[in-house]
C-alpha positions in Angstrom: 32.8 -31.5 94.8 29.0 -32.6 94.6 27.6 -30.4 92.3 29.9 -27.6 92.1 30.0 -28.4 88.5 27.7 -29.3 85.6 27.5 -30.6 81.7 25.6 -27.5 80.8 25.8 -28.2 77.1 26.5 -31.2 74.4 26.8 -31.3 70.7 27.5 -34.6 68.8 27.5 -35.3 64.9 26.4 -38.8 63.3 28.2 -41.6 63.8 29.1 -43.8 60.7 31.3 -44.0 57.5 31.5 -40.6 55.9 34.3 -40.1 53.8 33.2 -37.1 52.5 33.0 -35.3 56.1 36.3 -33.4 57.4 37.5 -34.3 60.9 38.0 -30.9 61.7 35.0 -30.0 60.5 32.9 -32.9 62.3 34.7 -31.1 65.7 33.7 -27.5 64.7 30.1 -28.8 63.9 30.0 -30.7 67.6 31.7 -28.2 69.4 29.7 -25.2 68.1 26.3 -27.0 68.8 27.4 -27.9 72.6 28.5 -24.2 72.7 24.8 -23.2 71.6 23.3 -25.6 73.6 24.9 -24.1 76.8 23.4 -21.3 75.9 26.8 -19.1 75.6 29.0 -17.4 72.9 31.9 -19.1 71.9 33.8 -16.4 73.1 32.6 -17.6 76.9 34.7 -20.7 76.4 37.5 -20.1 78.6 39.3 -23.7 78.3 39.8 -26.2 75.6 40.3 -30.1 76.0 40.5 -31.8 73.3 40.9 -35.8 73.3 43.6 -37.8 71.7 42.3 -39.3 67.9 44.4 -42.3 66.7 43.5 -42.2 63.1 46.1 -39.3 62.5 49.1 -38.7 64.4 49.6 -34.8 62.7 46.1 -34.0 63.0 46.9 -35.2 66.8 49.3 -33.1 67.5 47.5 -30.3 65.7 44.7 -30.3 68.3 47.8 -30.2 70.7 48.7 -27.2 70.0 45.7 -24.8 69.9 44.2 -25.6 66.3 40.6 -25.9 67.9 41.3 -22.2 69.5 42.1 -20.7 66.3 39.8 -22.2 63.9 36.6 -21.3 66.4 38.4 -18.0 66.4 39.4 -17.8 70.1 42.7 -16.2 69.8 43.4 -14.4 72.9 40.3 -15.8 74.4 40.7 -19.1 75.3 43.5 -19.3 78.5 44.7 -22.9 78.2 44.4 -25.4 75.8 45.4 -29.2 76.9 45.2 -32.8 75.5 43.5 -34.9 78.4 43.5 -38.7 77.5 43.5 -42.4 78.8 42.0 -44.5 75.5 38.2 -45.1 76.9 38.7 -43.5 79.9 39.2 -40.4 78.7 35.3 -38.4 79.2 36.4 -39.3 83.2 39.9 -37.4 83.1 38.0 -34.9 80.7 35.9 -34.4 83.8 39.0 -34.4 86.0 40.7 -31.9 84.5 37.6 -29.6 84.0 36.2 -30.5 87.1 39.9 -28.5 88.8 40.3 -25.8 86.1 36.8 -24.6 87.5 37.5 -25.1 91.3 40.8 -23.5 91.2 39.2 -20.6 89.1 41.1 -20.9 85.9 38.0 -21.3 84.1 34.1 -20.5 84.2 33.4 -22.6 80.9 35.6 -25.5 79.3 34.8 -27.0 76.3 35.8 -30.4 75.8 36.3 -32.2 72.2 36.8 -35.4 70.2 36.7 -35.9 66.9 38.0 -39.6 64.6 37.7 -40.5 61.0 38.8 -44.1 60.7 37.6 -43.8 57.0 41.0 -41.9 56.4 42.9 -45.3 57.0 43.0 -48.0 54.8 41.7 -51.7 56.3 44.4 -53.1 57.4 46.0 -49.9 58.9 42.6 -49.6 60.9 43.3 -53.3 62.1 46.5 -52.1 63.3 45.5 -49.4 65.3 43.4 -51.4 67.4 45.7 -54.5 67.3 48.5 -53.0 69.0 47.8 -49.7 71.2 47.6 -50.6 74.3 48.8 -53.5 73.9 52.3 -54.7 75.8 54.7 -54.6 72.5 57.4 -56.3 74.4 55.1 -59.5 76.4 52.2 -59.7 74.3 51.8 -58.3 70.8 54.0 -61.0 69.2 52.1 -63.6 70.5 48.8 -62.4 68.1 46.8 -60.6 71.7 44.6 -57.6 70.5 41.5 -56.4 71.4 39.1 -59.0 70.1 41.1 -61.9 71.5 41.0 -59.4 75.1 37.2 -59.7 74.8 36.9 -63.7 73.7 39.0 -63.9 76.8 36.9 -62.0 78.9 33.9 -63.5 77.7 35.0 -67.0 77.5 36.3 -66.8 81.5 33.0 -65.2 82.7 31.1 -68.0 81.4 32.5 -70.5 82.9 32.7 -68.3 86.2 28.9 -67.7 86.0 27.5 -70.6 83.9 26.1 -67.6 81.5 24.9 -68.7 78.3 26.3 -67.3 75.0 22.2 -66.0 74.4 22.9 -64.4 78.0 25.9 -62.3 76.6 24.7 -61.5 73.2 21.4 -59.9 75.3 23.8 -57.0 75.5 23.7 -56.2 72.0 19.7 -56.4 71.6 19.0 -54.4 74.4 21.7 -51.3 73.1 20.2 -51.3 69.1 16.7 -51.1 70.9 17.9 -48.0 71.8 19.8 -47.2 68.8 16.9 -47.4 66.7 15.3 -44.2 68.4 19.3 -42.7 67.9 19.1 -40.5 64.6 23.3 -40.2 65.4 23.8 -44.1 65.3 26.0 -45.8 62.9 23.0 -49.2 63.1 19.7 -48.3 63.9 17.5 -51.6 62.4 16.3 -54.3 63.8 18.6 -57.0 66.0 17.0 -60.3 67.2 19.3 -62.6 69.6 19.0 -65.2 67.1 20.9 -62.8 64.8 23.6 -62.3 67.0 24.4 -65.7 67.9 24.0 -66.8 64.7 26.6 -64.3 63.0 30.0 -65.1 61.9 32.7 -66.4 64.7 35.2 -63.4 65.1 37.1 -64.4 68.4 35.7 -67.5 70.0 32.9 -66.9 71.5 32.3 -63.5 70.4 30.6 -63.2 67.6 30.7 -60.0 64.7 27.4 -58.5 66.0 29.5 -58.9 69.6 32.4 -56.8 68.4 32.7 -53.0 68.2 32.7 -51.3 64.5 35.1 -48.6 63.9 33.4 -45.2 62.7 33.7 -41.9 62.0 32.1 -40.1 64.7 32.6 -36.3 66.9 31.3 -35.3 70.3 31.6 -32.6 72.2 30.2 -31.2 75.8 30.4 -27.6 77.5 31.2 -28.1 81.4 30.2 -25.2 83.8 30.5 -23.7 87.5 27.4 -24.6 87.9 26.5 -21.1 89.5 27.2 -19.6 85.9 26.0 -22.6 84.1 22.4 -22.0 85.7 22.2 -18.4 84.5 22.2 -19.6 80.1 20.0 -22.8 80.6 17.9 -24.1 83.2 19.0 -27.5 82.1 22.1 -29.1 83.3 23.8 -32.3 84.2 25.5 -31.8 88.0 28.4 -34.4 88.3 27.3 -35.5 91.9 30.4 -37.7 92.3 32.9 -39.8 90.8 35.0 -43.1 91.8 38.0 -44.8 90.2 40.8 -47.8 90.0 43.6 -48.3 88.3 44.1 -52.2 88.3 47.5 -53.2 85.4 48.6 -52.4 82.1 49.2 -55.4 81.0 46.4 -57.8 81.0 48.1 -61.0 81.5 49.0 -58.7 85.0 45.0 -59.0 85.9 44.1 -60.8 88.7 40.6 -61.3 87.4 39.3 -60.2 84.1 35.7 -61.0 85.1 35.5 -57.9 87.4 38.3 -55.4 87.0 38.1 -52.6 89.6 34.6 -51.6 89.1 33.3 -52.6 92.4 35.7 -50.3 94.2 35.7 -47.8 91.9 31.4 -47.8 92.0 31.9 -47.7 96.0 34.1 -45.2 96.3 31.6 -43.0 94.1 28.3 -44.1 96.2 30.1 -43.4 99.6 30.7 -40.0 98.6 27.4 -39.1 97.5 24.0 -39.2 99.4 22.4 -41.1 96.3 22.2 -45.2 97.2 21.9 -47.2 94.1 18.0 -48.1 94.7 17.8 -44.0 93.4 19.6 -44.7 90.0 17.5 -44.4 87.3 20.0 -45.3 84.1 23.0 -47.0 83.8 25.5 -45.2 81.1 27.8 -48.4 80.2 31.2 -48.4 78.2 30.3 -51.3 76.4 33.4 -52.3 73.9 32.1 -55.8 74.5 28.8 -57.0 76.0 30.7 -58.7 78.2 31.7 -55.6 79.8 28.3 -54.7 80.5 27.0 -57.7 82.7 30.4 -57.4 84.3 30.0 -53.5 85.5 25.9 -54.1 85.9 27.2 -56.9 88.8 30.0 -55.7 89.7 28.4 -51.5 90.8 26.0 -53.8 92.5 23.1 -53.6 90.4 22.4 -57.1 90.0 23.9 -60.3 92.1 26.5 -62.3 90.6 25.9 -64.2 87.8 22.9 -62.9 87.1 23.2 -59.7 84.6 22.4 -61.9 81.4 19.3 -62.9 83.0 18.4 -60.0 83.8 19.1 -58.1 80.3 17.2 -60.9 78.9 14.5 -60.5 80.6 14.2 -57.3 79.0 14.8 -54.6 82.1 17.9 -52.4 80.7 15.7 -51.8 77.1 13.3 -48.9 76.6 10.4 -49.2 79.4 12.8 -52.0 81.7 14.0 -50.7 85.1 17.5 -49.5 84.7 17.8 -48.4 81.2 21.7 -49.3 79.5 23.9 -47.6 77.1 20.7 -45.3 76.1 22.3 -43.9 72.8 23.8 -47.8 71.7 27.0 -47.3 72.8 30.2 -48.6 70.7 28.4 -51.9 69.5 25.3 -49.6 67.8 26.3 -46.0 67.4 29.8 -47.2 66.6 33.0 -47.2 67.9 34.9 -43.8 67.4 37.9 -44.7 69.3 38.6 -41.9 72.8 35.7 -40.5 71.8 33.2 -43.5 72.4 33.4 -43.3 75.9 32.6 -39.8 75.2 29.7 -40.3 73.5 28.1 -42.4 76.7 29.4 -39.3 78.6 27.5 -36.6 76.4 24.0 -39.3 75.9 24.2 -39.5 80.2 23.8 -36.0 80.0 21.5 -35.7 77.0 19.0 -37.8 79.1 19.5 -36.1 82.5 18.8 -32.4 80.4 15.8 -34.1 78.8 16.7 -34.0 75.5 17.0 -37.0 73.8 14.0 -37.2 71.6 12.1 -40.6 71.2 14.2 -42.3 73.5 13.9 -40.0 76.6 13.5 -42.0 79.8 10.6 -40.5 81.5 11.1 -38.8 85.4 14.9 -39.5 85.3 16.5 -38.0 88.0 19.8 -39.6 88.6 22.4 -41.9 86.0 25.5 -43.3 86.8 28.2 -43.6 84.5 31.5 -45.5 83.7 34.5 -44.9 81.3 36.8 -47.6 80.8 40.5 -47.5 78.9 42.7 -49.5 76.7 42.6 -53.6 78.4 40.3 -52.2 81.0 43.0 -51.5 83.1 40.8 -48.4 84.7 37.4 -48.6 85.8 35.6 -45.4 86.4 32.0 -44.4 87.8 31.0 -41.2 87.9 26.9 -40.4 89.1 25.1 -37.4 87.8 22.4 -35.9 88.6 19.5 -32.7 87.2 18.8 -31.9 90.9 21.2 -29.6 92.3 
């Protein structure tokens, strides 16, 4: 598959609360400018994929069944339209899914979509969304688990497995609102010292509310190509060069270890089947829910040794001018969290930065990222590695 196919467009809108903006229209808007940025009509779009939102269960279903088709004004154009989702995971299947509508030659162009608007739901329903999907109703949502006690957990086990400091996790979060502050799409874009973090309120021991992920309002979309017929609009594109991935539980009590997941085999299985070593990767595109999850994949895809990722953030390498930049855009704990789609939004900023198009915070000669996509208790790692160079 190396290179067969290629992100040949991406649109996004800003990321934040807007109660004033439509989710439909926030999708239109995203999709339209990844369309343009393609360089195609709409009416070249031969495959919509839109991703699950959780804010709305109607406006859900809607995307099921074609509204995206008809209100770009695809009727009779567009040859299959099909959810594709797995939480945080989902910009991997996305790719999935595209990746084998292309091969099998069902499709020249697909356009994939996501759009949420937490600011539809009141608090404590917002609460509840991310306090109980994914989550095992029958073993573990009585007892109080949801996704900020997940990441204390985390957090709390890989510092005693490591000896990391709690200034060694919260490193994380200063290194992704450096780059945030060049994002003109992120929900936070001022200034973040550690002291700040560590010294913020106590949300689930030891994470701290600089730690955890904000819900926001947020749409993305990207435009995935033959990359034959992608080459012949723009002269631009992001070549998915290979991809690697594990499945590990669904319950996390069922974990064996929640200090590594399955990223190392999933990163392996993606660097065997390419013929680009990890000494060639120039940025790291990190689903980052918690920072937690960050040192964990930077060790883990064999970036750094054991133990040592904190140090290493600290020191200042994964921020703008370091060695391996991280989560270029901010990811979910800076731009925001927009449920599916913030997994998305690493996808579309990995292949903002490979088409040389992110503005103030372009990392200069980039050549090769690799990205991951994780969903619901991290019960999937993926790694995918792109590339410019076909």
């Amino acid at each position: 598959m190396n290179r067969e196919i290629a992100i040949t467009g991406v649109g996004e809108v800003p990321s934040g609360n807007y109660p004033d903006r439509s989710v439909l229209g926030q999708a239109l808007n995203a999709s339209m400018e990844a369309i343009a940025n393609a360089g195609l009509e709409k009416e070249q779009i031969d495959a919509i994929l839109p991703a699950s939102s959780f804010h709305d269960s109607w406006y859900n279903t809607d995307q099921i069944f074609s509204m995206y088709v008809e209100e770009l004004g695809l009727q009779g154009e567009v040859q299959t339209n099909a959810q594709v989702t797995s939480g945080g995971a989902s910009s991997a299947s996305l790719m999935k899914m595209a990746r084998g509508l292309i091969q099998e030659g069902e499709a020249d162009n697909v356009l994939i979509v996501h759009s949420e608007k937490f600011s539809e739901l009141d608090f404590e329903d917002a609460i509840d969304v991310f306090a109980t999907l994914g989550i095992p109703r029958q073993w573990e949502a009585p007892y109080g688990i949801n996704y900020n006690a997940i990441g204390g957990f985390m957090t709390e086990r890989y510092k005693h497995e490591t000896g990391a400091s709690e200034e060694d996790v919260a490193s994380v979060c200063v290194s992704n609102r450096e780059w945030a502050k060049d994002n003109p799409n992120a929900m936070f874009q001022d200034d973040l010292t550690l002291e700040e973090v560590v010294e913020s309120e106590m949300i689930a021991s030891p994470l701290h509310a600089y730690e955890c992920n904000v819900l926001a309002d947020g749409a993305s979309a990207l435009v995935v190509s033959d990359s034959d017929i992608g080459e012949r609009y723009t002269d631009d594109l992001a070549y998915l060069d290979s991809h690697g991935g594990t499945v590990t539980h669904y319950s996390i009590s069922q974990e064996a270890d929640v200090t590594r997941f399955g990223w190392e085999d999933a990163a392996n299985k993606a660097f065997r089947d390419s013929d680009i070593d990890r000494e060639d990767i120039d940025a790291a595109q990190i689903y980052d829910s918690y920072p937690v999850v960050n040192l964990i994949a930077l060790e883990e895809m064999g970036f750094v040794e054991r133990g040592e990722a904190g140090k290493y953030v600290r020191e200042g390498h994964t921020e703008p001018g370091g060695e391996l930049p991280m989560t270029t855009n901010g990811g979910m704990l800076s731009q925001g969290h927009t449920g599916a789609g913030g997994g998305i939004a690493v996808l579309v900023e990995c292949a903002r930065q490979l088409m040389g198009d992110a503005g103030d915070r372009q990392i200069p000669d980039l050549t090769n990222a690799v990205e991951t996509a994780v969903g619901g208790t991290y019960m999937d790692a993926q790694v995918s590695i792109y590339t410019n160079e076909r």
